[in-house]
C-alpha positions as CSV (number, residue, x, y, z in Angstrom):
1,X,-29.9,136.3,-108.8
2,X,-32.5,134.5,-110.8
3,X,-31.1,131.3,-112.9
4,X,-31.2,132.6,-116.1
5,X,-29.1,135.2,-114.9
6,X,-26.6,133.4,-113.8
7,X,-27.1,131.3,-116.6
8,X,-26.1,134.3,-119.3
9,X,-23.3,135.4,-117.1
10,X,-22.1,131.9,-117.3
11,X,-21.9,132.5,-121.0
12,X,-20.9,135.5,-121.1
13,X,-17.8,134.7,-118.5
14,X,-17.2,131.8,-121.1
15,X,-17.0,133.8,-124.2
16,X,-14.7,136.8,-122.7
17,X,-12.2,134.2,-122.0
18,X,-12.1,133.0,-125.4
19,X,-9.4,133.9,-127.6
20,X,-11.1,136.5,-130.1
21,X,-15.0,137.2,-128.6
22,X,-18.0,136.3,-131.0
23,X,-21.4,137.6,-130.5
24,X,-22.9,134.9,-132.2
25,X,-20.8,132.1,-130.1
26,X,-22.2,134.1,-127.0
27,X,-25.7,133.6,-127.8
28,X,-25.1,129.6,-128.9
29,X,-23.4,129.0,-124.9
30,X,-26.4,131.6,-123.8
31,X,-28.8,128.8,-125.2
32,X,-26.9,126.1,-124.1
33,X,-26.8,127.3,-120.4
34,X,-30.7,128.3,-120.1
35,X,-31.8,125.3,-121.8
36,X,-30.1,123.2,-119.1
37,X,-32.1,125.1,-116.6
38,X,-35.3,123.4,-118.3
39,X,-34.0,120.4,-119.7
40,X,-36.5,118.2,-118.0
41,X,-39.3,120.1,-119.8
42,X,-37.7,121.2,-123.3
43,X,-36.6,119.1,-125.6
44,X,-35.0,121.9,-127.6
45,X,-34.6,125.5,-127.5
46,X,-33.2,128.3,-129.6
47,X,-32.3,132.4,-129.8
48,X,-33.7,133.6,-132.7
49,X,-32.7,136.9,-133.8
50,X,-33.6,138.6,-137.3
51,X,-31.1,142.1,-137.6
52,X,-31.9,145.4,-138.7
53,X,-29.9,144.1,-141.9
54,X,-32.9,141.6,-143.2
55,X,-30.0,138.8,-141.8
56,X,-31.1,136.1,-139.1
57,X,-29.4,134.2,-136.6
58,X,-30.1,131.2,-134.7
59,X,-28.7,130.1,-131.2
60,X,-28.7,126.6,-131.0
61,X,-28.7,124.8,-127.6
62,X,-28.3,121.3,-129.8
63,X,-28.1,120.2,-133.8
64,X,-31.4,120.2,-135.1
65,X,-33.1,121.4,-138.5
66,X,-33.0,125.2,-139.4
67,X,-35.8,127.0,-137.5
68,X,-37.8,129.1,-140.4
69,X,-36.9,132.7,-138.1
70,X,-38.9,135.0,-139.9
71,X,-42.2,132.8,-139.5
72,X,-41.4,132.3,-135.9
73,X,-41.3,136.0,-135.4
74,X,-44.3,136.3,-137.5
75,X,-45.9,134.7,-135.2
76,X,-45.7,137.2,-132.4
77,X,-47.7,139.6,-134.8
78,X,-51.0,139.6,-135.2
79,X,-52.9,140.6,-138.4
80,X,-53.7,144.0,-137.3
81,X,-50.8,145.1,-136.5
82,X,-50.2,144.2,-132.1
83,X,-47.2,142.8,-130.8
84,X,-47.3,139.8,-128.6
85,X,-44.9,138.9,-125.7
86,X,-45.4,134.8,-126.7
87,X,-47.2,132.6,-128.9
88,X,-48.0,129.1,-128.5
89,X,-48.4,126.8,-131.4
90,X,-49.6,122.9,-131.5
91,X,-48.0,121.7,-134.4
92,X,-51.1,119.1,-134.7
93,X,-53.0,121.3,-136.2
94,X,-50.7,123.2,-138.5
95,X,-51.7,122.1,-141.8
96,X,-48.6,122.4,-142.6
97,X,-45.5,121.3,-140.1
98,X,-42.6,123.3,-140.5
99,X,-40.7,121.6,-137.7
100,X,-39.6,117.8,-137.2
101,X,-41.6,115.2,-135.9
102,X,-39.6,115.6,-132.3
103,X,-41.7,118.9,-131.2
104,X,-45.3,119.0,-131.1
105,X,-45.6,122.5,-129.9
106,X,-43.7,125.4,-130.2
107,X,-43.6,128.5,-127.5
108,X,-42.4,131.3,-128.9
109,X,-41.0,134.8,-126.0
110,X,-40.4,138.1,-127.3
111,X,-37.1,139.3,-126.2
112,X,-36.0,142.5,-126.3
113,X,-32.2,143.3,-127.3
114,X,-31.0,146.5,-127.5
115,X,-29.3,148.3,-130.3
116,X,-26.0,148.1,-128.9
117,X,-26.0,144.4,-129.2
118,X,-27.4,144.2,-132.8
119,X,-29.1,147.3,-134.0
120,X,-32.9,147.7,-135.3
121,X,-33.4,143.4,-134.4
122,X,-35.9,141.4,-133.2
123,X,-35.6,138.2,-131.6
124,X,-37.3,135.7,-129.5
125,X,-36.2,132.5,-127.7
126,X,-38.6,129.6,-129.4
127,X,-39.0,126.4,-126.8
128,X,-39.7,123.6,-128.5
129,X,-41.6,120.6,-126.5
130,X,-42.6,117.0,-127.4
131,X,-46.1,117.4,-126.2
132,X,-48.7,120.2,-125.3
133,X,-47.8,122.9,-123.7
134,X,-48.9,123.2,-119.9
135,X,-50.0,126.8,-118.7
136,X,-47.2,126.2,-116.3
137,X,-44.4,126.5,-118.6
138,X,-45.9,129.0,-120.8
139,X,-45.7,131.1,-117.6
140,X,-42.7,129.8,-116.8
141,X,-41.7,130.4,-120.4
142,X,-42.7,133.5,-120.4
143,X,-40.9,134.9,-117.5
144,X,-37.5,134.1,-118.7
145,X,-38.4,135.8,-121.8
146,X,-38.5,138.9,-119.2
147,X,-35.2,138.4,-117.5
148,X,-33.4,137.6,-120.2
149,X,-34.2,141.2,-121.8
150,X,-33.3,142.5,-118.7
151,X,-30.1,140.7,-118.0
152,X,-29.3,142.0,-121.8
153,X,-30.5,145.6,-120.6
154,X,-27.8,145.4,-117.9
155,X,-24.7,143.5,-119.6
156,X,-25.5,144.6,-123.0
157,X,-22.7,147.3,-123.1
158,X,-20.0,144.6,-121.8
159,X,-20.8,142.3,-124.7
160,X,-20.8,145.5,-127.2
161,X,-17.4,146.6,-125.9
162,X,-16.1,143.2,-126.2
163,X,-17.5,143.0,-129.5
164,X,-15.7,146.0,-130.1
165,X,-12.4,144.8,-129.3
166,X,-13.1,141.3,-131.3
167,X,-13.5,143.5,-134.6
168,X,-10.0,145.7,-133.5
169,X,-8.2,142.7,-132.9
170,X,-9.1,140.9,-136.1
171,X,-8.6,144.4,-138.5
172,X,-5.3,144.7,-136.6
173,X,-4.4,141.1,-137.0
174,X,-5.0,141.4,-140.9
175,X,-2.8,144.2,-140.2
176,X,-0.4,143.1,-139.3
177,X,-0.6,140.0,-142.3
178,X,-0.5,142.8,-144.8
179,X,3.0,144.2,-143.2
180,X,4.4,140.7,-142.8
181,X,3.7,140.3,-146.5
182,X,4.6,143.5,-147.7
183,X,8.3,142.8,-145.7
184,X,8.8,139.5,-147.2
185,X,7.5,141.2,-150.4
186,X,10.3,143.7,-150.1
187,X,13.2,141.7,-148.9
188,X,12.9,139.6,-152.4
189,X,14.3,143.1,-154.6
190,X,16.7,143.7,-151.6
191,X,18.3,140.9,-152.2
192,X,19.1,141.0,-155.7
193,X,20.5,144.3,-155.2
194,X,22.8,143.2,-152.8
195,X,24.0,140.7,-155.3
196,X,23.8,143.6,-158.0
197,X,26.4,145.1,-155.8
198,X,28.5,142.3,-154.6
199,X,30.8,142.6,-157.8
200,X,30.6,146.2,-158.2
201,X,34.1,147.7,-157.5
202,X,34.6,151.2,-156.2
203,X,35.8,153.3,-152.8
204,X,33.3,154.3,-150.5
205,X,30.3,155.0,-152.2
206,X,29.6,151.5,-153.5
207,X,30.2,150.8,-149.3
208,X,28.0,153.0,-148.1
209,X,25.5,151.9,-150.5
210,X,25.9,148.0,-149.0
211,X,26.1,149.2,-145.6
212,X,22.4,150.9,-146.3
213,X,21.1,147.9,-148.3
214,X,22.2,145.8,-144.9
215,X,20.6,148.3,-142.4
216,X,17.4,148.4,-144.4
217,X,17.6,144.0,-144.3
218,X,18.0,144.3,-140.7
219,X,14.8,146.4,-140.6
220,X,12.8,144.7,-142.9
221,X,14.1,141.5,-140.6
222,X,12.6,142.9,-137.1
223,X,9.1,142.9,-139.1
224,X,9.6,138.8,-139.7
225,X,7.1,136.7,-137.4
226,X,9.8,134.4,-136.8
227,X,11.8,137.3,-134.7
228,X,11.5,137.0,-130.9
229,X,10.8,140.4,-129.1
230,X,12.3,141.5,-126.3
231,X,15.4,139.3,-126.3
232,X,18.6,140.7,-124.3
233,X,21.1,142.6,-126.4
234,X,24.3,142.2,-126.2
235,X,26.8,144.8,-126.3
236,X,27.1,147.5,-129.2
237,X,30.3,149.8,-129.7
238,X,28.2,152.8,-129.8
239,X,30.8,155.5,-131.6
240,X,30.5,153.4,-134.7
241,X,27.0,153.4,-135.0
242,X,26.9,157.3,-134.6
243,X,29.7,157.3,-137.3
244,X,26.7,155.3,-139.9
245,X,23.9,158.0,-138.9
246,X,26.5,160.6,-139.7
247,X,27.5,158.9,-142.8
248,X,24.3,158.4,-143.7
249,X,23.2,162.5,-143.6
250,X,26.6,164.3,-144.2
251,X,27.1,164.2,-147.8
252,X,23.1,165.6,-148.2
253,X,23.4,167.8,-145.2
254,X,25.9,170.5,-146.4
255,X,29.3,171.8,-145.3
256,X,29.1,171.8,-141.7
257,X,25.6,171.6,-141.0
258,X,25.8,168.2,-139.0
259,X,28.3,167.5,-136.9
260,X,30.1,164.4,-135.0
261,X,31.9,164.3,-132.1
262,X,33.0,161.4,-131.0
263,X,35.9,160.3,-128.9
264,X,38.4,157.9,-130.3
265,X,37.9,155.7,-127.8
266,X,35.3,152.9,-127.8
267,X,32.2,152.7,-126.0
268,X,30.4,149.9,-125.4
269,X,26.6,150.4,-124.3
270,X,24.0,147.5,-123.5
271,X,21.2,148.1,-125.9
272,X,20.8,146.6,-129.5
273,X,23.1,148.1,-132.1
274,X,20.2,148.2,-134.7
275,X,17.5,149.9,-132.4
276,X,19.7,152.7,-131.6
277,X,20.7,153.5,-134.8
278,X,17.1,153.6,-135.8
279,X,16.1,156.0,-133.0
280,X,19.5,158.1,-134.0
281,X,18.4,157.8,-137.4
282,X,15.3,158.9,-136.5
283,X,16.5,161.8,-134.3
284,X,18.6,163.3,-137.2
285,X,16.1,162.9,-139.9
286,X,13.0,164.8,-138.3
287,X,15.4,167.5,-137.2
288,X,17.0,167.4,-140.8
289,X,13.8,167.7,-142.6
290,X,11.7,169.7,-140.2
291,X,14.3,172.3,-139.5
292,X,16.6,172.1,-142.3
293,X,18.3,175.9,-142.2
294,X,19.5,174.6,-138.7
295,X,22.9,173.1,-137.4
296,X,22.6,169.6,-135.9
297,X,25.2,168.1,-134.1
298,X,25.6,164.3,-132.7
299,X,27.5,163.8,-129.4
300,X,28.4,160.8,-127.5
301,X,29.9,161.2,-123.6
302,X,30.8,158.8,-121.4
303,X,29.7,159.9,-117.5
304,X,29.1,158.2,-114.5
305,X,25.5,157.5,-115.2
306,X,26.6,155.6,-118.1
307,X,27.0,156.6,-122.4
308,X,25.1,159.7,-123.3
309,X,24.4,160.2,-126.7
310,X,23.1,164.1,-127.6
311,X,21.3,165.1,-130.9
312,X,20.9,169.1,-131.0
313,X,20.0,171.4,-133.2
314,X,19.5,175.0,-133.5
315,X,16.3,175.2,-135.2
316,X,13.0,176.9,-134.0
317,X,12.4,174.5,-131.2
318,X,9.6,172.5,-129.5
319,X,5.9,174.2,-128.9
320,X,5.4,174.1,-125.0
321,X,2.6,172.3,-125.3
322,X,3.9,169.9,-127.9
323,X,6.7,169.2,-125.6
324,X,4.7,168.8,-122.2
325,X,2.1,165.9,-124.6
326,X,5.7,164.0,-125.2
327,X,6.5,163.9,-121.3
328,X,3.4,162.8,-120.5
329,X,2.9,160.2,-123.5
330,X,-0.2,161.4,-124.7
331,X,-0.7,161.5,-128.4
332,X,0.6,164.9,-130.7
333,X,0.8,165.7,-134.0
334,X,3.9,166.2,-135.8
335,X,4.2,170.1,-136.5
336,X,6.3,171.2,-139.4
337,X,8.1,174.1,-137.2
338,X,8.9,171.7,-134.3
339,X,11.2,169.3,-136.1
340,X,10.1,166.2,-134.0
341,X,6.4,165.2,-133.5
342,X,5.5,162.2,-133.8
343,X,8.9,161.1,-134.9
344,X,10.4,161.6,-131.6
345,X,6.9,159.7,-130.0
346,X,8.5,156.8,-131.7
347,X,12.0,157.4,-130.2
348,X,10.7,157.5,-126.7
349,X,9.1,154.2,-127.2
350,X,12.1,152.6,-128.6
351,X,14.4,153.9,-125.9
352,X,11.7,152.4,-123.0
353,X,11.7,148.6,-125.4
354,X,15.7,148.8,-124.8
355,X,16.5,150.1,-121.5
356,X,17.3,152.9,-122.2
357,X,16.5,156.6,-120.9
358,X,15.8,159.2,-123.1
359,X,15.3,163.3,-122.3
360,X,14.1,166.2,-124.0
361,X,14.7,170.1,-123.5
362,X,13.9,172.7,-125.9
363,X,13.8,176.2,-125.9
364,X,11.7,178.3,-128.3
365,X,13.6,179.8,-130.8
366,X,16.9,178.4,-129.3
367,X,16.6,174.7,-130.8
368,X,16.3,171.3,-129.3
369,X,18.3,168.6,-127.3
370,X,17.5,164.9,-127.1
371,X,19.4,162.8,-124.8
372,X,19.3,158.9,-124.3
373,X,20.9,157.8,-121.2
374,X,22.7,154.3,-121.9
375,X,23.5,151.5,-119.9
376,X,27.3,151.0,-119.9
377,X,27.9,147.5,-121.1
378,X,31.4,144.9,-121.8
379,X,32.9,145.0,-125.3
380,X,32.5,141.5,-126.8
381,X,35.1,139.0,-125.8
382,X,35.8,139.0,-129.3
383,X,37.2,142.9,-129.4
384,X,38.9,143.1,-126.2
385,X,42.5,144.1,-126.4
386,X,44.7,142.5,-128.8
387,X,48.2,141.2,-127.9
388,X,49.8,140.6,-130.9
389,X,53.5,141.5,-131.5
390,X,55.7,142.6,-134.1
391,X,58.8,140.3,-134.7
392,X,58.6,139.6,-138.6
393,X,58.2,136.2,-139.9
394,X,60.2,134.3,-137.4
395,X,58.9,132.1,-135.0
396,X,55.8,132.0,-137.5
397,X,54.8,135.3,-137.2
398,X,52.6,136.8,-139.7
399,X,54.3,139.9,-141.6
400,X,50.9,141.4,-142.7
401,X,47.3,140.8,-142.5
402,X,44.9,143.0,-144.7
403,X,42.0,143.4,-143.6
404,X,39.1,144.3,-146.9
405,X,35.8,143.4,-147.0
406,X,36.6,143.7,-151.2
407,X,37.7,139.5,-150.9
408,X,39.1,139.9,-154.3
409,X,40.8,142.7,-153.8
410,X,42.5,142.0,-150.7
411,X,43.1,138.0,-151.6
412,X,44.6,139.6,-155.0
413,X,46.8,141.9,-152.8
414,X,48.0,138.7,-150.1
415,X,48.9,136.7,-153.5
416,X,51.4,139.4,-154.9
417,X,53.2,139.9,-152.0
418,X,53.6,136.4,-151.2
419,X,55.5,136.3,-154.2
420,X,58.3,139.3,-152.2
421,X,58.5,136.4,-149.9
422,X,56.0,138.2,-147.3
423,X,54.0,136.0,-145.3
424,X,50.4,138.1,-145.6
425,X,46.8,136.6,-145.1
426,X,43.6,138.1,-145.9
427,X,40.1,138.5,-143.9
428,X,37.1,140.0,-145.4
429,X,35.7,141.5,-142.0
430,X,36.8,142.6,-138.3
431,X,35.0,139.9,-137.1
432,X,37.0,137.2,-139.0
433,X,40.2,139.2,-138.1
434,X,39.8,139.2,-134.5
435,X,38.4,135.3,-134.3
436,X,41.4,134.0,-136.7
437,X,44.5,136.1,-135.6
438,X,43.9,136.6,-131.9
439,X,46.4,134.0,-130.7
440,X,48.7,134.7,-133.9
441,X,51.4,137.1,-133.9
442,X,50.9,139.8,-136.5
443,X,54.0,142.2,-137.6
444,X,51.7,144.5,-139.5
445,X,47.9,145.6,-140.0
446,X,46.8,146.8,-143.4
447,X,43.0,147.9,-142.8
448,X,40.6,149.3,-145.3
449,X,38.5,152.8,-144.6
450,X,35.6,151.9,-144.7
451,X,33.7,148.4,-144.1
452,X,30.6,147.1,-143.1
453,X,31.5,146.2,-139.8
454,X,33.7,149.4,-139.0
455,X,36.6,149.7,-140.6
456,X,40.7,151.2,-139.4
457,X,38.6,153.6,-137.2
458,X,37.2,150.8,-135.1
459,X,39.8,148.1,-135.7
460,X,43.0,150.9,-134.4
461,X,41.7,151.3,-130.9
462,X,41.6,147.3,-130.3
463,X,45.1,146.4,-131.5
464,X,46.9,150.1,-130.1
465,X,46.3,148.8,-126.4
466,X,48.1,145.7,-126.5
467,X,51.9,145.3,-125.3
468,X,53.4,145.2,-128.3
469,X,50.9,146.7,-130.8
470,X,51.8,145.8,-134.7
471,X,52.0,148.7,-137.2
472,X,49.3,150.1,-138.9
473,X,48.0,150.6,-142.0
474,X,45.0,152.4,-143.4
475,X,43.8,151.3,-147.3
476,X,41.8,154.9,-148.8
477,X,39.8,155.0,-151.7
478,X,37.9,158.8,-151.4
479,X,37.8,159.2,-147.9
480,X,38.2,163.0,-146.6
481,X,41.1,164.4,-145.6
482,X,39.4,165.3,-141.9
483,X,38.9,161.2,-141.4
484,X,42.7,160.6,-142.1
485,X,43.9,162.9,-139.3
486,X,41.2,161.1,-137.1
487,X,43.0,157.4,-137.7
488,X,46.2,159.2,-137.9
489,X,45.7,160.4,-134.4
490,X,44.8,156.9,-133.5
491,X,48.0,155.3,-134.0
492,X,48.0,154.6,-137.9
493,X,51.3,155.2,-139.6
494,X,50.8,154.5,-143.3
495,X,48.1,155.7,-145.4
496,X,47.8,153.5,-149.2
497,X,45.5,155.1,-151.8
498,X,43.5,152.6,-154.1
499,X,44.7,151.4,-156.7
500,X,47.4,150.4,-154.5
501,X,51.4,150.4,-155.8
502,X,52.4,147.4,-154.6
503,X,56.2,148.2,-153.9
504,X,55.3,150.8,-151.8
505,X,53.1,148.6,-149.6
506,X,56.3,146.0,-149.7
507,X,58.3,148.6,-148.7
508,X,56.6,149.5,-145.5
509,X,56.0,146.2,-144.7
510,X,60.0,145.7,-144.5
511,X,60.3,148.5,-142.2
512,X,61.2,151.1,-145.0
513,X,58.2,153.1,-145.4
């Protein structure tokens, strides 16, 4: 290989590993390396380059005064019209010296760079030396004029495809600036409807609606720069978030036209609680919207292979070769008869980025079924089994603990019965409930319906297994007659509609009701 060749690769190897590749920074370290291949002749050397655009560019081997590029090129032109392949000039006779007193002559070489590198350009390299110029060099000059063309000939489609990638990278970079602001934009709004909300009282609606405002937070919150990707997941009780998806589409969906079954006992998979619920969010919306005449139903089994969650619906199905582009990853389109598209492209991706596994089968005119396989995981140490036991206030036991995310309403409730002479305490949240009262012995359990993180549903399971469970109480405001029998079944005894009459609640908590 010739040294300028090695020398451009040199520069070119340089560039590639730079963070973000310039074109302009290649030809600078291209200068740089050739003009240490003739360093003992040159005193300075430049790429000059004048785009198709009317712009100009110069590649500097050192600092030195800006190089006048269109006159240089100029030069390589005569009068009538023919190009040249170099030009020497004696600056001793210019009557006028456009270049410092450090060069006496300048040798301008034609180079050739092709349009994949800068379109419609010419450019030359321009050798400047601090005396005459000896016919040696200007052959010597010349020749590396020739082969650096023809090294540009060869490499010029690596340095346009990593060209290519620099301008991806940056427009995806500002990108992704634009989505970080627009989230920290939109999290400012969320915020002060949360605290529009916080003193708003009502059943389950006014729930819902915070339980929505906190799952679109914890969206918004994956977006922040500050998030680490990838991190392990702990454990997420996977019938409760089923039971938000549901809650989230049954109201709009119609009588019976999506479905939940889910057994009353819990199951604990090891992916991340917010991930799955946006892929099962996910699931149920394109299937809602793209086949809305159809039943859907959501499922969750526990088999061998681990937790299998199931959304079907009965809709027109998945094309054949719609479905055959999502086994294979390659890009489709979301069709309107299909009921998944592009939507389910992004489910697939989320189940891989969690570990988990997720299947599709379809049958024309028969509907669809998506399955994601789910690595069985441990419930938190926090919602094992409680033991706590009945045995009234003696020995210090706690006759009733009401569990309500409404603070006020519950703190309220703990007050007036204090003043029966019932020992009751209050927590705003499961997760306060079963970090304060695990070691304490509780009589009785007043839980409200619905909360934000689960409610009787989830708590009823964790207390029912222990030795001596306490009785159980379920606080309603409008919630259906269908989930009643489902916390009935698991173990709750009492059911208190809000507003509550407090003799009846201090009537069951003495064993009378």
């Amino acid at each position: 290989m010739r040294e300028s060749h090695r020398a451009l690769s040199r520069a070119l190897s340089f560039c590639c590993g730079a963070t973000c590749f310039d074109v302009e920074q290649f030809f600078h370290r291209a200068t740089w390396e050739l003009h240490h291949t003739l360093e003992s002749e040159v005193a300075a050397m430049a790429f000059v380059i004048k785009r198709g655009d009317g712009s100009c560019f110069v590649g500097r081997s050192r600092e030195h005064q800006a190089l006048p590029v269109e006159t240089l090129l100029g030069m390589l032109v005569e009068k009538h019209g023919e190009r040249l392949s170099y030009r020497v000039r004696d600056h001793a006779l210019d009557t006028v010296r456009f270049l410092d007193h450090r060069f006496r002559t300048s040798v301008i070489v034609r180079v050739e760079i092709s349009d994949s590198i800068a379109r419609g350009c010419e450019s030359a390299l321009w050798f400047g030396l601090p005396g005459g110029a000896h016919p040696r060099f200007v052959t010597t000059a010349e020749a590396m004029g020739h082969e650096v063309s023809e090294w540009l000939s060869w490499y010029g489609g690596i340095i346009e495809a990593n060209t290519r990638v620099a301008e991806e990278t940056a427009r995806l970079t500002r990108r992704i600036e634009e989505m970080q602001s627009l989230i920290h934009d939109a999290r400012a709004p969320l915020g002060v409807l949360r605290y529009m909300t916080r003193d708003i009282e009502g059943g389950g609606h006014v729930t819902d609606i915070r339980q929505e405002l906190d799952y679109l937070g914890n969206i918004l919150s994956q977006g922040s720069p500050h998030v680490t990707k990838g991190a392990s997941a702990d454990s997420c009780e996977v019938g409760e978030v089923l039971r938000r998806v549901y809650r989230r589409y049954a109201a709009e969906s119609g009588q019976g036209a999506l479905t939940l079954e889910v057994g009353y006992q819990s199951l604990y998979g090891r992916c991340s609680s917010l991930e799955l619920e946006r892929i099962v969010t996910n699931l149920v919306s394109n299937a809602q919207r793209h086949a809305p005449q159809a039943q859907t139903r959501i499922s969750a089994e526990d088999r061998a292979e681990g937790i299998i969650i199931s959304v079907r619906d009965n809709g027109p199905g998945i094309p054949s070769a719609t479905l055959d582009a999502l086994r294979a990853g390659s890009e489709v389109e979301s069709g309107c008869g299909s009921g998944w598209g592009i939507g389910l492209q992004s489910c697939i991706s989320k189940a891989k980025t969690i570990g988990c596994e997720l299947t599709i089968s379809s049958r024309r005119g028969e509907g669809t079924c998506v399955s994601i396989a789910i690595p069985r995981g441990e419930p938190p140490r926090s919602e094992r089994p409680l033991e706590v036991a009945d045995g009234g206030s003696q020995g210090g036991a706690i006759d009733v603990c009401i569990v309500d995310d409404d603070r006020e309403h519950g703190a309220s409730l703990a007050r007036v019965l204090s003043r029966f002479g019932i020992s009751a305490r209050h927590s705003g949240s499961l997760e306060e409930f079963l970090r304060e009262f695990r070691s304490e012995k509780v009589s009785s359990i007043l839980c409200d319906v619905h909360m934000p993180d689960g409610g009787a549903e989830r708590l009823l399971p964790l207390v029912a297994t222990g030795s001596n469970p306490p009785r159980f109480g379920v606080i309603s405001g409008d919630s259906s007659d269908d989930y009643l029998y489902r916390v009935a079944a698991l173990g709750a005894q009492a059911f208190f509609t809000k507003p509550i009459e407090v003799d009846e609640v201090v009537a069951w908590v003495r064993g009378g009701g």
